[in-house]
PAZALUM-745122 format. One record per residue: residue in one letter; x, y, z of N, C-alpha, C in turn. Coordinates in Angstrom, 2 decimals. Example, Ala and Ser with C-alpha at 12.3 -4.5 7.8 and 13.67 -1.06 7.14 Angstrom:
2
LOVEX   r      n_xx      n_yy      n_zz     ca_xx     ca_yy     ca_zz      c_xx      c_yy      c_zz
LOVEX   A     13.19     -5.69      7.80     12.30     -4.50      7.80     13.20     -3.30      7.80
LOVEX   S     12.85     -2.25      7.08     13.67     -1.06      7.14     12.90      0.03      7.87
END
This chain:
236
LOVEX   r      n_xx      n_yy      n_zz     ca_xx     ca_yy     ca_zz      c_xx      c_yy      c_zz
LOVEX   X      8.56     -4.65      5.01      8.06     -4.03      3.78      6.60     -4.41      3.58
LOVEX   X      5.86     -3.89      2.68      4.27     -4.18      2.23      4.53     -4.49      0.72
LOVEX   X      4.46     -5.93      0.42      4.42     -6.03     -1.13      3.34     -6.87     -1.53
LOVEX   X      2.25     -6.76     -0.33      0.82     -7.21     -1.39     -0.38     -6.96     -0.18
LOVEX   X     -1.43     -6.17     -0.59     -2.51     -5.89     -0.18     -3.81     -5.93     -0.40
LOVEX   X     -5.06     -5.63      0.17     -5.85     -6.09      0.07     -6.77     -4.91      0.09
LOVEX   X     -7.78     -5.35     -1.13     -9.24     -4.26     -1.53    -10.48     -4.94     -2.39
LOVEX   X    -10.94     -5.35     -1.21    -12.30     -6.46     -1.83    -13.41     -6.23     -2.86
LOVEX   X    -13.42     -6.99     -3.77    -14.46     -5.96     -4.23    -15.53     -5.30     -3.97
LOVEX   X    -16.17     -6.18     -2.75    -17.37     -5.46     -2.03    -17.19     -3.87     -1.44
LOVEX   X    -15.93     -3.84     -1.31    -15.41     -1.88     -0.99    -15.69     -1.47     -1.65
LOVEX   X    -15.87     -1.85     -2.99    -15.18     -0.63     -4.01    -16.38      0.02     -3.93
LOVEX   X    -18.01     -0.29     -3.34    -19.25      0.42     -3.18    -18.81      1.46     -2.40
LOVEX   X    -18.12      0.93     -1.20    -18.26      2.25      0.11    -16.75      3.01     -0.57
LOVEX   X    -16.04      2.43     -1.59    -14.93      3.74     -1.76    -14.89      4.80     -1.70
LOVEX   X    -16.06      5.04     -2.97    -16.20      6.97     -2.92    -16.73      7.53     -1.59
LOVEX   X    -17.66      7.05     -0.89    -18.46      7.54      0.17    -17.30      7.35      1.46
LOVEX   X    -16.33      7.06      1.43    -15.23      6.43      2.30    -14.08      7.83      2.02
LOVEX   X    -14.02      7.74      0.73    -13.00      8.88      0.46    -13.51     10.42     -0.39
LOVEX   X    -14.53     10.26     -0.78    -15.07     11.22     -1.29    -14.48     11.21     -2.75
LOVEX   X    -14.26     10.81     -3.37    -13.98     10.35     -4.93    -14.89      9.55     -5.70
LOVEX   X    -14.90      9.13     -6.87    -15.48      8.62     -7.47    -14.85      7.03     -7.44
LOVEX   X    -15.66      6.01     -7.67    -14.96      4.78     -7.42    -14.05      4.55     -8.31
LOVEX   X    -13.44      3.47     -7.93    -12.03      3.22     -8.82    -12.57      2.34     -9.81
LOVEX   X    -11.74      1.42    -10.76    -12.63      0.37    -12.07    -12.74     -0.85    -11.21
LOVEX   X    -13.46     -2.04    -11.50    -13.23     -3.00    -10.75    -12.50     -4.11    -10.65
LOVEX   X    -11.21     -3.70    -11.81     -9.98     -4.06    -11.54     -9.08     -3.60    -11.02
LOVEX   X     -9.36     -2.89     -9.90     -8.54     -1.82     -8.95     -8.46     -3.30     -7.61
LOVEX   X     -9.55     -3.93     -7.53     -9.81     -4.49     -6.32     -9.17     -6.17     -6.48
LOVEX   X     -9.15     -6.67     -5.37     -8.46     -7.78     -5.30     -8.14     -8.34     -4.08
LOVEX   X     -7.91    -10.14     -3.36     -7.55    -10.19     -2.37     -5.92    -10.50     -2.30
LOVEX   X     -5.07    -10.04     -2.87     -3.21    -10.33     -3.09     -2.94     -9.53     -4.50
LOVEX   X     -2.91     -8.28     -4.26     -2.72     -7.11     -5.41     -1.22     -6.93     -4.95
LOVEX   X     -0.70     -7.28     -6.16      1.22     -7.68     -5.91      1.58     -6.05     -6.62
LOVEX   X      2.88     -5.54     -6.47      3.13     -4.59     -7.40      3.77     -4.99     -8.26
LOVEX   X      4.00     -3.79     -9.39      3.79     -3.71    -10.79      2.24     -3.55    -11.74
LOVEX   X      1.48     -3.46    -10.80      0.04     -2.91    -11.33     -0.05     -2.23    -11.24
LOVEX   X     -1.20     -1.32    -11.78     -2.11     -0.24    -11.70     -2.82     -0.52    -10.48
LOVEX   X     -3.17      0.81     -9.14     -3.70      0.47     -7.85     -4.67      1.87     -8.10
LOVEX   X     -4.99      1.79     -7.27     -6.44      2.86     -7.18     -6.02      3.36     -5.98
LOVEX   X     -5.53      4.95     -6.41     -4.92      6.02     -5.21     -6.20      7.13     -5.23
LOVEX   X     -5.99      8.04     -4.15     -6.70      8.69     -3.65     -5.91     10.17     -4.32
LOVEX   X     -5.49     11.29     -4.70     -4.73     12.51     -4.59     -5.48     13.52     -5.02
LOVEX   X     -4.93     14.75     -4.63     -5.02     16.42     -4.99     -4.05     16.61     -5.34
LOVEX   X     -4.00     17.39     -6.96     -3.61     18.08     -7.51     -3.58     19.38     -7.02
LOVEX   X     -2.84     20.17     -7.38     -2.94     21.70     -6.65     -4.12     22.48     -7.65
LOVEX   X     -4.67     22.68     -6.99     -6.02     23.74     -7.44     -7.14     22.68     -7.75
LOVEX   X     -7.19     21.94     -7.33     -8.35     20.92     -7.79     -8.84     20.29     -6.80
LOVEX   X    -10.02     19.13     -6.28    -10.67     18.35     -5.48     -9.66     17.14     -5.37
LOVEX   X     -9.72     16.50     -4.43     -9.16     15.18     -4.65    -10.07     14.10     -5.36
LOVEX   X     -9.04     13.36     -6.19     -9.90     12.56     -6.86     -8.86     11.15     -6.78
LOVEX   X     -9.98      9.97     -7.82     -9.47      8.89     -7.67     -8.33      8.41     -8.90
LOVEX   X     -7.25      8.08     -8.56     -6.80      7.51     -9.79     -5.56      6.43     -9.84
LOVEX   X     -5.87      5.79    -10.95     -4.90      4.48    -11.05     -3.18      5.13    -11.18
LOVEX   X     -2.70      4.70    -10.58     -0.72      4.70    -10.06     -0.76      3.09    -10.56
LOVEX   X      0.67      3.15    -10.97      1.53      1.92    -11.46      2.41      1.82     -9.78
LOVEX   X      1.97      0.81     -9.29      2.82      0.44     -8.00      4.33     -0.05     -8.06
LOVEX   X      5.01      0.87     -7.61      6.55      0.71     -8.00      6.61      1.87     -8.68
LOVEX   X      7.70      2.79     -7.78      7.62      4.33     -7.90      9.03      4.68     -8.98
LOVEX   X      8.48      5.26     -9.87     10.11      5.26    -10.74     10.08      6.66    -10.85
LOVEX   X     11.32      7.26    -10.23     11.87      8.51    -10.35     11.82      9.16    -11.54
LOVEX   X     11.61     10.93    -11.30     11.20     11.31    -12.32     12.77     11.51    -13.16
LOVEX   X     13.93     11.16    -12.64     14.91     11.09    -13.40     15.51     10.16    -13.66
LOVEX   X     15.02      8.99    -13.70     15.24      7.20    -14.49     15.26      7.33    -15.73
LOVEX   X     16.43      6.50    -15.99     16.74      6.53    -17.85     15.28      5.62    -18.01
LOVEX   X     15.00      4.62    -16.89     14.69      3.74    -17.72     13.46      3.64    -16.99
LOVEX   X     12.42      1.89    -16.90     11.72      1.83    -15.78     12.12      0.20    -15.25
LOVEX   X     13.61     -0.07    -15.18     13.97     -1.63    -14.88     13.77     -1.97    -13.49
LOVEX   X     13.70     -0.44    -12.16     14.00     -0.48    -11.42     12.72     -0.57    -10.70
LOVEX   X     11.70     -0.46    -11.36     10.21      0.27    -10.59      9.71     -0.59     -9.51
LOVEX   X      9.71     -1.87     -9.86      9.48     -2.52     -8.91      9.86     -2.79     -7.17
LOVEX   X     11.04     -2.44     -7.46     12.13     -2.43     -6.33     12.03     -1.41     -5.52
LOVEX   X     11.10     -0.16     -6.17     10.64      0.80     -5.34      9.44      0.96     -4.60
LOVEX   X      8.73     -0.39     -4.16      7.40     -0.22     -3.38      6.97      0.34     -2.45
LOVEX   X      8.29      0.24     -1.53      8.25      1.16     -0.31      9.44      2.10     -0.51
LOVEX   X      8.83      3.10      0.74      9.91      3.88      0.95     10.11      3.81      2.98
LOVEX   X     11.20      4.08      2.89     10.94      4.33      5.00     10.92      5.81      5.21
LOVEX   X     10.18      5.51      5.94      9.71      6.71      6.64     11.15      7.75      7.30
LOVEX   X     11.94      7.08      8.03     12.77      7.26      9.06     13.77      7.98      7.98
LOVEX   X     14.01      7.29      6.57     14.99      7.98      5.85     14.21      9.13      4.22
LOVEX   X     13.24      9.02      4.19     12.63      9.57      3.43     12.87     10.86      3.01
LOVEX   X     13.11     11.65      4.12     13.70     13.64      3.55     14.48     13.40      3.33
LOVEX   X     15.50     12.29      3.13     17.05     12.56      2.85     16.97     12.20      1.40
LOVEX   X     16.62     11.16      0.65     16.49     10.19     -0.13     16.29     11.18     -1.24
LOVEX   X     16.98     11.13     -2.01     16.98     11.56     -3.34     15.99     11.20     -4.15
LOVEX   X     15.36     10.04     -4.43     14.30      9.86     -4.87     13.15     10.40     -4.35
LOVEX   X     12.97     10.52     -2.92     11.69     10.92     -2.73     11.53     12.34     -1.77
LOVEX   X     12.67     13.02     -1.59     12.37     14.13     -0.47     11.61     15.42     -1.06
LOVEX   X     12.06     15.53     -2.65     10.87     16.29     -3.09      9.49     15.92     -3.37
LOVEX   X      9.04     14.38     -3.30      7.94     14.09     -2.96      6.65     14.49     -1.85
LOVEX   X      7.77     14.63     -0.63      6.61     15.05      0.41      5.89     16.66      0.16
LOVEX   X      6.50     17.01     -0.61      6.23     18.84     -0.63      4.92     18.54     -1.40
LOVEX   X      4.38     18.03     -2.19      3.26     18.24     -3.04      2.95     16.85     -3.96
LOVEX   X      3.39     15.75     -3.81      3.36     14.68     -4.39      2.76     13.40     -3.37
LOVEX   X      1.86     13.96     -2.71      1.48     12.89     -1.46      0.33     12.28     -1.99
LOVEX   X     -0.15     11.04     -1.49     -0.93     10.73     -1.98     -1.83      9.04     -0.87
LOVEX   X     -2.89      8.76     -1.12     -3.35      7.86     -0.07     -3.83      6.53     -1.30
LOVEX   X     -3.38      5.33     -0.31     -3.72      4.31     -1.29     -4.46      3.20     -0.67
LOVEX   X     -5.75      3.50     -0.69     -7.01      3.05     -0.06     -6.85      1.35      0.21
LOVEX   X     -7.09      1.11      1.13     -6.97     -0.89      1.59     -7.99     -1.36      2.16
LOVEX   X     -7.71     -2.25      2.30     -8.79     -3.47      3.50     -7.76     -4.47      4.22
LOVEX   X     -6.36     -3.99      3.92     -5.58     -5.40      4.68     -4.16     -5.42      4.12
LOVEX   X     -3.45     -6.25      4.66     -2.14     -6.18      3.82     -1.64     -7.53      4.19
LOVEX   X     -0.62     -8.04      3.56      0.10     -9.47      3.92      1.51     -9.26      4.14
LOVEX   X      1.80    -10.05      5.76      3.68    -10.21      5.75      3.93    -11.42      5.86
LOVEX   X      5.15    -11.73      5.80      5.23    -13.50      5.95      6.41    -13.37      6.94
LOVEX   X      6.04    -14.72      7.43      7.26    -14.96      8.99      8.23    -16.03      8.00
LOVEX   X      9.23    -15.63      9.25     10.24    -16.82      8.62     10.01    -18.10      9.78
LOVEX   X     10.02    -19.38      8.99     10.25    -20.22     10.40     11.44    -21.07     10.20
LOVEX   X     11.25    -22.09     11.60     12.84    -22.43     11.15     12.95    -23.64     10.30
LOVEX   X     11.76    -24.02      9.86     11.91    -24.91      8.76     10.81    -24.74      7.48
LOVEX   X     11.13    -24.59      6.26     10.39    -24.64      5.46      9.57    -23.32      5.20
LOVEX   X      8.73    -23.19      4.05      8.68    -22.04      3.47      8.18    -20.80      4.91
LOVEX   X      8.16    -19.65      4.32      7.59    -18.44      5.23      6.34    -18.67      5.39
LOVEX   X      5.80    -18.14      6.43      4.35    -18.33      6.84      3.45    -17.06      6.40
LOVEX   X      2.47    -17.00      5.99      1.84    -15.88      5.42      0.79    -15.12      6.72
LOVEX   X      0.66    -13.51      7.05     -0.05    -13.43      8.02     -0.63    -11.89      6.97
LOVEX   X     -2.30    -12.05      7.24     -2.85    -10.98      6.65     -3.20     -9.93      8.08
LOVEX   X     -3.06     -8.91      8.25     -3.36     -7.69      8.61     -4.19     -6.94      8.42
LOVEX   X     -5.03     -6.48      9.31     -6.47     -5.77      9.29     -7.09     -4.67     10.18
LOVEX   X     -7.97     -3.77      9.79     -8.64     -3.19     11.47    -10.14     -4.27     11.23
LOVEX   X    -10.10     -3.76     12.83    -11.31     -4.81     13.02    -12.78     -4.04     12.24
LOVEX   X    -13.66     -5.24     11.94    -14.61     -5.39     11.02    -14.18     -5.00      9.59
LOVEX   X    -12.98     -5.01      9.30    -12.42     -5.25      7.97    -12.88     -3.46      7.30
LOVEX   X    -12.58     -2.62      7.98    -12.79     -1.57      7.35    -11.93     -0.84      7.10
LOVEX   X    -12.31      0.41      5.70    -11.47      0.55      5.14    -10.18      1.48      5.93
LOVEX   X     -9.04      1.18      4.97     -8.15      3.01      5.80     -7.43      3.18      4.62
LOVEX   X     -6.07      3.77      4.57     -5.10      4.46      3.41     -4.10      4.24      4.08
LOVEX   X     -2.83      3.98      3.10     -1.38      3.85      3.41     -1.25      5.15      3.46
LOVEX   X     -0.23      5.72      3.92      0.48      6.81      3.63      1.38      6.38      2.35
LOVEX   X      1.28      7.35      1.53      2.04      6.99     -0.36      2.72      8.24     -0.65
LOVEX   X      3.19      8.28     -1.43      4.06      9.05     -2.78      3.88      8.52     -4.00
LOVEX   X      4.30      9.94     -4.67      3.34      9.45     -5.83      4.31     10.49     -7.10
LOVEX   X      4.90      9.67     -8.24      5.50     10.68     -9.17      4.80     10.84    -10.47
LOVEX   X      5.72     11.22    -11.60      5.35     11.24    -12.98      6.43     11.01    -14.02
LOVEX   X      6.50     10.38    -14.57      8.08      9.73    -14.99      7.78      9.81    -16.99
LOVEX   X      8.72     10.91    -17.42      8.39     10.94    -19.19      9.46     11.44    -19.42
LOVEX   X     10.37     10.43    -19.87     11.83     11.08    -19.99     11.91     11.58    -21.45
LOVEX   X     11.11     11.77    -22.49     10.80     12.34    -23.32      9.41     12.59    -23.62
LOVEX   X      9.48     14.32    -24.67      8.36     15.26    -24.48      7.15     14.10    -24.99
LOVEX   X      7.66     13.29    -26.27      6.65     12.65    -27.05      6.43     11.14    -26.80
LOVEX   X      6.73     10.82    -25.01      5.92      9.84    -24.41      5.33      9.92    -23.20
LOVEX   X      4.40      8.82    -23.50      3.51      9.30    -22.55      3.89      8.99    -20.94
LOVEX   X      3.31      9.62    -20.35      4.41     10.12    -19.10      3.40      8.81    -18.61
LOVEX   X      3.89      8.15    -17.39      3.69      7.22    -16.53      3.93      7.82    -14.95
LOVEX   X      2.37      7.50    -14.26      2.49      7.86    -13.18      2.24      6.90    -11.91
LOVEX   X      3.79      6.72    -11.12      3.51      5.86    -10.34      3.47      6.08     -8.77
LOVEX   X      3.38      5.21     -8.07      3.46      5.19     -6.11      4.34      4.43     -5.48
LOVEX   X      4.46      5.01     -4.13      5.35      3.97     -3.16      4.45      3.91     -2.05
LOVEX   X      4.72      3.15     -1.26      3.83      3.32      0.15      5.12      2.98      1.37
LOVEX   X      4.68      4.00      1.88      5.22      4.54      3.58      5.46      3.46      4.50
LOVEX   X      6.72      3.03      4.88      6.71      2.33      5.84      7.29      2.81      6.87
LOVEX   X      7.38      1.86      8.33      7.80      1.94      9.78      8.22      1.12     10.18
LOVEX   X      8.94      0.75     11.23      9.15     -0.17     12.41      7.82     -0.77     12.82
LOVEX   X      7.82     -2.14     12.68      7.07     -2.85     13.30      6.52     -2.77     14.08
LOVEX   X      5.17     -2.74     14.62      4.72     -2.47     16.20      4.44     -3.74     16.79
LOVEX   X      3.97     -3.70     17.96      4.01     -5.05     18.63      3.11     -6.44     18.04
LOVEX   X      2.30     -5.94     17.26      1.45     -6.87     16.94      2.08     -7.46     15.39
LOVEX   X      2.53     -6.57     14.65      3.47     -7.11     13.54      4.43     -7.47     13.46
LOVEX   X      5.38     -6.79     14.54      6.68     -7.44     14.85      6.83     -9.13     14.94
LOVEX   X      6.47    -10.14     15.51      6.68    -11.22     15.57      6.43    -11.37     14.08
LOVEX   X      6.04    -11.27     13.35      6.01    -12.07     11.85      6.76    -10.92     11.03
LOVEX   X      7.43     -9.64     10.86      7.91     -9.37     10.18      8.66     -7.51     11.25
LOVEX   X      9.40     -7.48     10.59     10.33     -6.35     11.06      9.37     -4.68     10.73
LOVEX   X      9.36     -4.60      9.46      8.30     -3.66      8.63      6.82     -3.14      8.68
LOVEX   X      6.43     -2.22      8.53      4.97     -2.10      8.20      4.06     -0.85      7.61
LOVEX   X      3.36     -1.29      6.98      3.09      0.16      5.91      2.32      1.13      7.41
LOVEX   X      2.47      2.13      7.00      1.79      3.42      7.62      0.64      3.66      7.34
LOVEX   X     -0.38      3.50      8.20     -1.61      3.56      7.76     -2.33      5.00      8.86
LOVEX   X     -2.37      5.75      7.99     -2.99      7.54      8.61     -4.47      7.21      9.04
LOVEX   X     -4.37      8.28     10.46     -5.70      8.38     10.87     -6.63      9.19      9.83
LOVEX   X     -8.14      8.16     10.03     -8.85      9.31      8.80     -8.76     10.50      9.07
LOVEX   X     -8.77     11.12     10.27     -9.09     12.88     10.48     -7.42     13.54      9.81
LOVEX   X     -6.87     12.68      9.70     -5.35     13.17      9.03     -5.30     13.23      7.42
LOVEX   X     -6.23     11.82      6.91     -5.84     12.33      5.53     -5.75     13.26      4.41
LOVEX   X     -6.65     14.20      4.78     -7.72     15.57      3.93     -5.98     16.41      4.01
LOVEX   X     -5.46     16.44      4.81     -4.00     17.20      5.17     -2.79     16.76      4.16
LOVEX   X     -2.76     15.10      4.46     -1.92     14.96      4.06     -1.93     14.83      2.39
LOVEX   X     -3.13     14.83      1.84     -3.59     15.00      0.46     -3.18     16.25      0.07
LOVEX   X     -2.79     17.64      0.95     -3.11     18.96      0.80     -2.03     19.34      0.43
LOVEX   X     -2.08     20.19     -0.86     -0.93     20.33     -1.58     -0.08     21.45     -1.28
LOVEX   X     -1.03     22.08     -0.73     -0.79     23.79      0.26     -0.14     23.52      1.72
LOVEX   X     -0.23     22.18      2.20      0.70     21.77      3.14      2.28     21.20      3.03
LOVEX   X      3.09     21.77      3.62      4.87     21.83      4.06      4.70     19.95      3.68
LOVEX   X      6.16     19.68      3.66      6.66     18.69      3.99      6.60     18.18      5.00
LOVEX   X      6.70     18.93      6.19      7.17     18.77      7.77      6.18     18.93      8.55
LOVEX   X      5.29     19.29      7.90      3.88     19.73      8.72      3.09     18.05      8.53
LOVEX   X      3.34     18.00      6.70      2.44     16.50      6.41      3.44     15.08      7.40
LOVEX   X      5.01     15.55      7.58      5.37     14.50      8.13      4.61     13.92      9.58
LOVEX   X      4.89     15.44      9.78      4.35     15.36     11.66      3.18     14.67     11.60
LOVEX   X      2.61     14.34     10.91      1.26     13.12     10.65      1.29     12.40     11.39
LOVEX   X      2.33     11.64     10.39      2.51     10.44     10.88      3.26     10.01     12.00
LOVEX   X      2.99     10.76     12.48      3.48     10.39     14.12      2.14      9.75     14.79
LOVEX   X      0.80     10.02     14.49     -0.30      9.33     15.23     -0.79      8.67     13.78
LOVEX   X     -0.36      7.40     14.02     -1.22      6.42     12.71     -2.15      5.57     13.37
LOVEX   X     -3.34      4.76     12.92     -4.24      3.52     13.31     -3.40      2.39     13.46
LOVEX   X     -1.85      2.07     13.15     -1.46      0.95     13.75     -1.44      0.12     14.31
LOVEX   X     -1.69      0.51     15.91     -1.79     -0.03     17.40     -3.14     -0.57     16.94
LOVEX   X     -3.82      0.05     16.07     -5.54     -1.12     16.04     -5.97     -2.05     15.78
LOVEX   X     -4.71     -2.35     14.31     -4.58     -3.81     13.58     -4.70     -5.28     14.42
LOVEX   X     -5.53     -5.92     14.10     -5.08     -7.62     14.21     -4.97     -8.31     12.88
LOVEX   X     -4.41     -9.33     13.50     -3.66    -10.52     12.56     -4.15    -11.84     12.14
LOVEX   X     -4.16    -12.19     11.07     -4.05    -13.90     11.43     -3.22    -14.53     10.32
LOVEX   X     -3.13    -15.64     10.33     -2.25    -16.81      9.22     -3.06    -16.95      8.78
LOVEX   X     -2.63    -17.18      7.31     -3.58    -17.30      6.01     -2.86    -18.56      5.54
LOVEX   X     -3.38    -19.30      4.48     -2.87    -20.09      3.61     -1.37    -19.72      2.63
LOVEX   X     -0.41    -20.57      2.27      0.70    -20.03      1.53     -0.28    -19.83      0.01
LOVEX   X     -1.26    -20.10      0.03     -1.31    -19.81     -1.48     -1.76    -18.45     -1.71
LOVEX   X     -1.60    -17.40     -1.18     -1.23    -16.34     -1.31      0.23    -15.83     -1.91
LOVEX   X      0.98    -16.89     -1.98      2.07    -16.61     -2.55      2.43    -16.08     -3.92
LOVEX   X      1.36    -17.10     -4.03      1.22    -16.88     -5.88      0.34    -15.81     -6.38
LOVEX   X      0.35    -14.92     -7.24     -0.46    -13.64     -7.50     -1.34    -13.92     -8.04
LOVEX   X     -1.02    -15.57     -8.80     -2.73    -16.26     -9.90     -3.44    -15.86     -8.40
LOVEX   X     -3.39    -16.51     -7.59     -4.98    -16.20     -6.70     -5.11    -14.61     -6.42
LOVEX   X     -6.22    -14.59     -6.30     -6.74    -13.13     -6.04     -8.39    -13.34     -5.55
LOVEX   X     -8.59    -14.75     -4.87     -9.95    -14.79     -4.19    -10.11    -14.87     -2.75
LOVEX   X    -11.58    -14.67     -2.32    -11.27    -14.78     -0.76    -10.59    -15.68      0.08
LOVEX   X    -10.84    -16.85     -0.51     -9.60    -17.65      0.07     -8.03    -17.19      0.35
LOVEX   X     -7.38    -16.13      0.04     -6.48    -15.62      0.71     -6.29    -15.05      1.71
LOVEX   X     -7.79    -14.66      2.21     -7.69    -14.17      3.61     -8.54    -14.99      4.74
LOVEX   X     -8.44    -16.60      4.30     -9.30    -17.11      5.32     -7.87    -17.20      6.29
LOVEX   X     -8.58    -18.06      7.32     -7.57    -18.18      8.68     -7.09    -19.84      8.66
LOVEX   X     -6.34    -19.61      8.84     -5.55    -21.49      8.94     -4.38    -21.31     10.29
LOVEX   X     -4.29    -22.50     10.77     -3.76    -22.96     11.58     -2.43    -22.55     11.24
LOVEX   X     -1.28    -22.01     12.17     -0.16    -21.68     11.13      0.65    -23.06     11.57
LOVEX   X      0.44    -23.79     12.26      1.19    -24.80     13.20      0.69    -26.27     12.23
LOVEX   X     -0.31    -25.92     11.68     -1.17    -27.14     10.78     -0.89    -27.30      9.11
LOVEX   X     -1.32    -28.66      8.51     -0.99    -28.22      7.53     -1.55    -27.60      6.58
LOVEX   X     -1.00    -26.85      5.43     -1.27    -25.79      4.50     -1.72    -26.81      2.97
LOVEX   X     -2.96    -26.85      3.05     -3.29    -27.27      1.85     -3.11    -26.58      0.29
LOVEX   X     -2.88    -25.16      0.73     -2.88    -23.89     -0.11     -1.58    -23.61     -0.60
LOVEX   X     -0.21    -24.66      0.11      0.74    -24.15     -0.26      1.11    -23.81     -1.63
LOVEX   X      0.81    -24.67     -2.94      1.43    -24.35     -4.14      0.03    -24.59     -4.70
LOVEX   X      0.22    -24.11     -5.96     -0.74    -24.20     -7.22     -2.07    -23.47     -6.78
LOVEX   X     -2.73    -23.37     -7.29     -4.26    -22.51     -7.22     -5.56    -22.89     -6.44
LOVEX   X     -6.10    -22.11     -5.89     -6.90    -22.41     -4.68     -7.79    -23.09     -5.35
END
């Protein structure tokens, strides 16, 4: 799964010029952006430009009594996605890209807490998850809440050893498509069959990424994963 990622604030300059939108606020950005926030997505509306806008991370169906569950919805898989009741009417016109610099998985080892490993393309530049994206107002006279999930896969070789999962990250010459509201379901799926995946490298970070208080560069320095973790608890 992907349940915390990375968008520095130094991006948020090249955002628009990156995606052609206007930048996001500069509380969009962060180095361990957990869900249950507001994230800074990329989408097209039908008849309109794509533009930038804040999603509540954790996707709550547009037919939830409630929103107890939202969280629990960060990802979706790829592999079962057209079937899924929550999201198969999503791909038809509800697509959406959720701009990064990185993401975090943690390994299990065989003793003691999980090990934290951040994920990247090289020179730290930007790309987009593949997302979904709803609108949830179970009555006329509130205000509707609009949230995201992000796309996952099977592990590839370089993520596999630290975690099973991994978000889908679309080639740029793919995204303008998969934003496109005038495009099929099956057409935007066939996408993601060629993602930037295979490009990613890795490294071990400090456990104090664990905690969501941090949100500075120190979450993505490099540490020894075999050494000890000065970062494990309390604040960098």
């Amino acid at each position: 799964m992907c349940g915390r990622y990375t968008l520095a604030p130094g991006n948020l300059a090249l955002f628009a010029d990156r995606f052609l939108v206007p930048a996001p606020p500069e509380s969009a950005a962060g180095y361990n952006l957990p869900p249950g926030r507001p994230v800074a997505t990329v989408v097209q509306r039908p008849g309109a430009l794509p533009s930038c806008e804040m999603f509540h991370w954790g996707l709550i169906p547009a037919w939830a009594q409630s929103t107890e569950r939202q969280y629990k919805m960060i990802n979706a898989r790829i592999e079962t996605v057209a079937e899924s009741r929550a999201y198969s009417g999503l791909l038809k016109q509800h697509r959406c890209l959720l701009p990064a610099d990185g993401f975090f998985e943690w390994q299990p080892q065989q003793q003691g807490p999980k090990q934290p490993w951040w994920f990247h393309l090289p020179d730290g530049e930007l790309f987009a998850f593949a997302a979904l994206w709803t609108s949830w107002q179970p009555q006329p006279d509130v205000e509707a809440v609009e949230s995201c999930t992000i796309l996952t896969t099977a592990a590839n070789t370089v993520v596999e050893p630290v975690h099973g999962r991994m978000p889908l990250i679309l080639r740029r010459e793919d995204e303008p498509d998969w934003l496109d509201p005038t495009i099929g379901a099956q057409q935007a799926t066939s996408l993601l069959a060629s993602s930037v995946n295979d490009r990613l490298i890795g490294r071990a970070v400090g456990r104090g990424v664990n905690n969501t208080r941090n949100q500075g560069p120190q979450c993505i320095i490099e540490v020894d994963p075999n050494g000890p973790d000065r970062t494990a608890s309390g604040l960098f």
